[in-house]
TORPA-4810 file (N, C-alpha, C, O; in nm, 3 decimals):
<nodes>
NODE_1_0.084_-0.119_0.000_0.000_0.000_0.000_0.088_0.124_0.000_0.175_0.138_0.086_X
NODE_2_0.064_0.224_-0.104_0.141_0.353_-0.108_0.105_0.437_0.025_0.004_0.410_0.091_X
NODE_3_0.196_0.542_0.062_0.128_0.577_0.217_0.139_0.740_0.065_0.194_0.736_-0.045_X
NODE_4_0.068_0.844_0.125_0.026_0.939_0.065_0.148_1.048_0.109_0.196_1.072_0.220_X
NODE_5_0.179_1.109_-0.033_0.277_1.202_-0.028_0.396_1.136_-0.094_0.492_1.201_-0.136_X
NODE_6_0.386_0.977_-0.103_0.538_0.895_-0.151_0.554_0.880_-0.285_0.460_0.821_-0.337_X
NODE_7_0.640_0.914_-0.357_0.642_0.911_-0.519_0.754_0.812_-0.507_0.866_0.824_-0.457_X
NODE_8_0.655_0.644_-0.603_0.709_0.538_-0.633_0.788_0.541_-0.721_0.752_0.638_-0.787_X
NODE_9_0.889_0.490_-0.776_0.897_0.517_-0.914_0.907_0.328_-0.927_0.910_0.236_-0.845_X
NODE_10_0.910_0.338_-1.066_0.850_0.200_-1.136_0.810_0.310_-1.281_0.842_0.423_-1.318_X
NODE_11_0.707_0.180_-1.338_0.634_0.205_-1.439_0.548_0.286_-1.465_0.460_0.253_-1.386_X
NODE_12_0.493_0.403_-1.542_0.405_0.437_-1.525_0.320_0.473_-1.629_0.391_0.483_-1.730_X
NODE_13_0.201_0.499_-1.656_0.111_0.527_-1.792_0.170_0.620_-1.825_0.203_0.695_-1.733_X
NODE_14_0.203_0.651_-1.934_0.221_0.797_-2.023_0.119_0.855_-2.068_0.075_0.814_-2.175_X
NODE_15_0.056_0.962_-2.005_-0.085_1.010_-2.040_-0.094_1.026_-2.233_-0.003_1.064_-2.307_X
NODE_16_-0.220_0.986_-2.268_-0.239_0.983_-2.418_-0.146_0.866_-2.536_-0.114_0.880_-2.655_X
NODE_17_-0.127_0.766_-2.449_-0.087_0.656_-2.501_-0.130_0.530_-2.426_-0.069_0.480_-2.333_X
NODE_18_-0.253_0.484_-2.484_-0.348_0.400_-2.412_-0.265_0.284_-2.380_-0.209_0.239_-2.480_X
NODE_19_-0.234_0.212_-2.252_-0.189_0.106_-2.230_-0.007_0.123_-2.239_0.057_0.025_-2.201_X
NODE_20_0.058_0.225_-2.278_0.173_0.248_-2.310_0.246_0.234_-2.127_0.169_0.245_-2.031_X
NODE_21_0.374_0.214_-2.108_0.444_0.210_-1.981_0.554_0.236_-2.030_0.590_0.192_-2.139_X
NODE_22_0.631_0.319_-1.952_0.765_0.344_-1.939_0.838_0.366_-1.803_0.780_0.398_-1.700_X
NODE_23_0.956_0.348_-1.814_1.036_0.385_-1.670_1.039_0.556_-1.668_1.059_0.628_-1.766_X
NODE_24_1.024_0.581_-1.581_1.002_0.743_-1.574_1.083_0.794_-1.493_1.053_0.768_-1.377_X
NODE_25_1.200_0.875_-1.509_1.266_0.876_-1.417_1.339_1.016_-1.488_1.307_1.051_-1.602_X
NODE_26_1.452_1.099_-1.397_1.513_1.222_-1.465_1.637_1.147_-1.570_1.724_1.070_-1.529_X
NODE_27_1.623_1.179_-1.673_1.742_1.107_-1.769_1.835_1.243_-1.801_1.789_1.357_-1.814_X
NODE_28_1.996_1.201_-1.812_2.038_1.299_-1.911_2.016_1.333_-2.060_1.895_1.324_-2.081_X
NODE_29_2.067_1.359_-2.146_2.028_1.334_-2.287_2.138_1.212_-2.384_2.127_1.177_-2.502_X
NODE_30_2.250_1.167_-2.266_2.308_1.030_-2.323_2.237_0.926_-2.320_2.225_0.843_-2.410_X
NODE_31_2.186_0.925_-2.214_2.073_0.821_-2.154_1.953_0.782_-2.222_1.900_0.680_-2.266_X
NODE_32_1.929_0.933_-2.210_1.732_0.925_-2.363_1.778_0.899_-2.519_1.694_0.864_-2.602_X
NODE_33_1.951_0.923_-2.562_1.995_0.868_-2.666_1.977_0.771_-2.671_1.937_0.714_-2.773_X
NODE_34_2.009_0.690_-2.511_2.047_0.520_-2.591_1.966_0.469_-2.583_1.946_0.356_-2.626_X
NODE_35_1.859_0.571_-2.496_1.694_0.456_-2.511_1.666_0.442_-2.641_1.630_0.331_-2.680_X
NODE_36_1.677_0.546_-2.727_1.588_0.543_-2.840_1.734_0.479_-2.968_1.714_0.436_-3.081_X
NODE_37_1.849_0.493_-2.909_1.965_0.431_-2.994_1.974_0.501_-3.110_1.946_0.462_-3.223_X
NODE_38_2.016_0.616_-3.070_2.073_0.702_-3.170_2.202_0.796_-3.045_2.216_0.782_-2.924_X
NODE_39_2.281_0.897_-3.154_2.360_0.933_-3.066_2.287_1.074_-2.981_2.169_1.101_-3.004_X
NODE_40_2.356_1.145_-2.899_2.348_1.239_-2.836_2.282_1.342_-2.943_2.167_1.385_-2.932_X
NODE_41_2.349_1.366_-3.021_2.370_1.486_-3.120_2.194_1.426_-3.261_2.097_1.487_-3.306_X
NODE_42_2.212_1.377_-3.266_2.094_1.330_-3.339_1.955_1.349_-3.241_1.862_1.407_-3.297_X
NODE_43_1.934_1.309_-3.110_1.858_1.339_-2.991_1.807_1.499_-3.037_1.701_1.537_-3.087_X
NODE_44_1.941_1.578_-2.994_1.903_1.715_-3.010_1.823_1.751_-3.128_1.711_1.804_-3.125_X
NODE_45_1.883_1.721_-3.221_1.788_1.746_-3.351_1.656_1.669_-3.343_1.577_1.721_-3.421_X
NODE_46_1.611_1.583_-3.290_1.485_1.568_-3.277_1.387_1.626_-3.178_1.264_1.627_-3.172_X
NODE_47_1.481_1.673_-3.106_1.420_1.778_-3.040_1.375_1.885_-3.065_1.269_1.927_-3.018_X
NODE_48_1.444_1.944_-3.138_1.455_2.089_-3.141_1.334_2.132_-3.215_1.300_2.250_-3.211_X
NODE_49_1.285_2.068_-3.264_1.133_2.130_-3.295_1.007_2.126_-3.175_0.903_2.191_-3.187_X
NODE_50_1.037_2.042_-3.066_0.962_2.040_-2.973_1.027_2.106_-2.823_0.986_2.053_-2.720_X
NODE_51_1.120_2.211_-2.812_1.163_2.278_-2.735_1.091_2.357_-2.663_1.122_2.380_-2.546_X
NODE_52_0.991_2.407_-2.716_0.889_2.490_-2.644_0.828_2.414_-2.553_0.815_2.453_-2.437_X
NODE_53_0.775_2.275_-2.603_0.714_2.207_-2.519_0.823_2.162_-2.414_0.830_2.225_-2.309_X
NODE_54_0.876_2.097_-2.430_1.006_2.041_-2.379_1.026_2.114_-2.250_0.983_2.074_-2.141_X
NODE_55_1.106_2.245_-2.273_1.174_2.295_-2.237_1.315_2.289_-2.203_1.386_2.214_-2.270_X
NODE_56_1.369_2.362_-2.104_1.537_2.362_-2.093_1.602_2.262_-1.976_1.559_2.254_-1.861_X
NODE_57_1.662_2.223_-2.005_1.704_2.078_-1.901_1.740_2.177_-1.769_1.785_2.291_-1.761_X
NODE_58_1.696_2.072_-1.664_1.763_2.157_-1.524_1.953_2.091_-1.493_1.975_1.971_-1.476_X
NODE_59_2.032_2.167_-1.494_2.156_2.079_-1.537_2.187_2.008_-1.634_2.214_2.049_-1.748_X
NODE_60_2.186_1.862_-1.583_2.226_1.769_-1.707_2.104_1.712_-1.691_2.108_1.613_-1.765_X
NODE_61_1.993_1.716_-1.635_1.872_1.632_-1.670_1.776_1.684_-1.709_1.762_1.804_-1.689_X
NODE_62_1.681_1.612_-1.776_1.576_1.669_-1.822_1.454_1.585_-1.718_1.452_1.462_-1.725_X
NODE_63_1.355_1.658_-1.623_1.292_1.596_-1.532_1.173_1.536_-1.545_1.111_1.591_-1.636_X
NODE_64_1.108_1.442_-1.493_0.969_1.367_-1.489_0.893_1.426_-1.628_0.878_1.371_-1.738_X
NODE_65_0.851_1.564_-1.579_0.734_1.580_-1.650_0.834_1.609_-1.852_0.782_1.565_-1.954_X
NODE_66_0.966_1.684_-1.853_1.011_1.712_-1.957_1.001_1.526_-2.063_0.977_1.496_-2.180_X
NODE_67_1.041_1.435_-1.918_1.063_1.305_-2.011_0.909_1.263_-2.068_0.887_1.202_-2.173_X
NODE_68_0.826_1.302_-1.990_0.680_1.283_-2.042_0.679_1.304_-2.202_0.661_1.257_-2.314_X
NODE_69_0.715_1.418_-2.116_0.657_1.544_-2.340_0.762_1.485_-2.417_0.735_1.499_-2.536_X
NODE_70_0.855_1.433_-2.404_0.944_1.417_-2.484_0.887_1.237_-2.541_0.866_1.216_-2.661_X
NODE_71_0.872_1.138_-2.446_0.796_1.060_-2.501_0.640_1.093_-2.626_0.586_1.032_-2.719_X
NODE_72_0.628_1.173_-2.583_0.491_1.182_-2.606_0.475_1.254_-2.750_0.377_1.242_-2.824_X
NODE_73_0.599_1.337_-2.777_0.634_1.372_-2.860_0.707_1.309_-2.991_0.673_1.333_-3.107_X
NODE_74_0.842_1.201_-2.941_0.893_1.182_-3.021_0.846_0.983_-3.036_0.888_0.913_-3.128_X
NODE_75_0.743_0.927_-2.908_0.700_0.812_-2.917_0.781_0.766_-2.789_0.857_0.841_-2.727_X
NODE_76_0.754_0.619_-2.754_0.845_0.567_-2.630_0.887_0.450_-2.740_0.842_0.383_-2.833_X
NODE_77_1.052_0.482_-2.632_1.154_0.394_-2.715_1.152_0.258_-2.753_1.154_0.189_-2.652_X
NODE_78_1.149_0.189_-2.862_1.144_0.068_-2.889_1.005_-0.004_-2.969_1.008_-0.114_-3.024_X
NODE_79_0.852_0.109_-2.959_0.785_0.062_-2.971_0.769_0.130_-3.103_0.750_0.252_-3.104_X
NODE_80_0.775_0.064_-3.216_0.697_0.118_-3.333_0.580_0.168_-3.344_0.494_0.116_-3.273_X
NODE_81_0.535_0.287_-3.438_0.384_0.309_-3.413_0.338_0.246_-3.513_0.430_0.199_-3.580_X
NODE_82_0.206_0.217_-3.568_0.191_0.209_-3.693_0.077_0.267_-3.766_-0.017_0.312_-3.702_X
NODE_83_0.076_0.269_-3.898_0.006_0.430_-3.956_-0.108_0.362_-3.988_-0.204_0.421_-4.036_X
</nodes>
């Protein structure tokens, strides 16, 4: 039983991706590279059209809610969509 106020981490729904789960956690941008297995520098460029949403990393991480939009944006890693 969760006691109230405790943030689990594990799995969690990615709002607007029915049934979708991911590990949710603060990543750097080497890290969200190798989820999706491309390099660092390729990352950025897929970003950079969704920066507004995004926003600016705090340090070297980009936090909870940034990894949200960034799933949500560019898909969660590994899973093909299909058209």
């Amino acid at each position: 039983m969760e006691q109230p106020g405790h943030i689990s981490s594990g799995k969690k729904d990615i709002p607007g991706t029915p049934g979708a789960q991911a590990f949710l956690k603060p990543y750097n941008l080497k890290e969200l590279a190798a989820l999706y297995g491309v390099s660092a520098r390729t990352l950025n460029k897929w970003l950079k059209p969704f920066g507004d949403q995004v926003g600016k990393r705090i340090g070297y991480f980009y936090t909870i809610p940034q990894v949200k939009m960034i799933f949500l944006n560019l898909g969660l890693p590994g899973i093909l969509e299909e058209e």
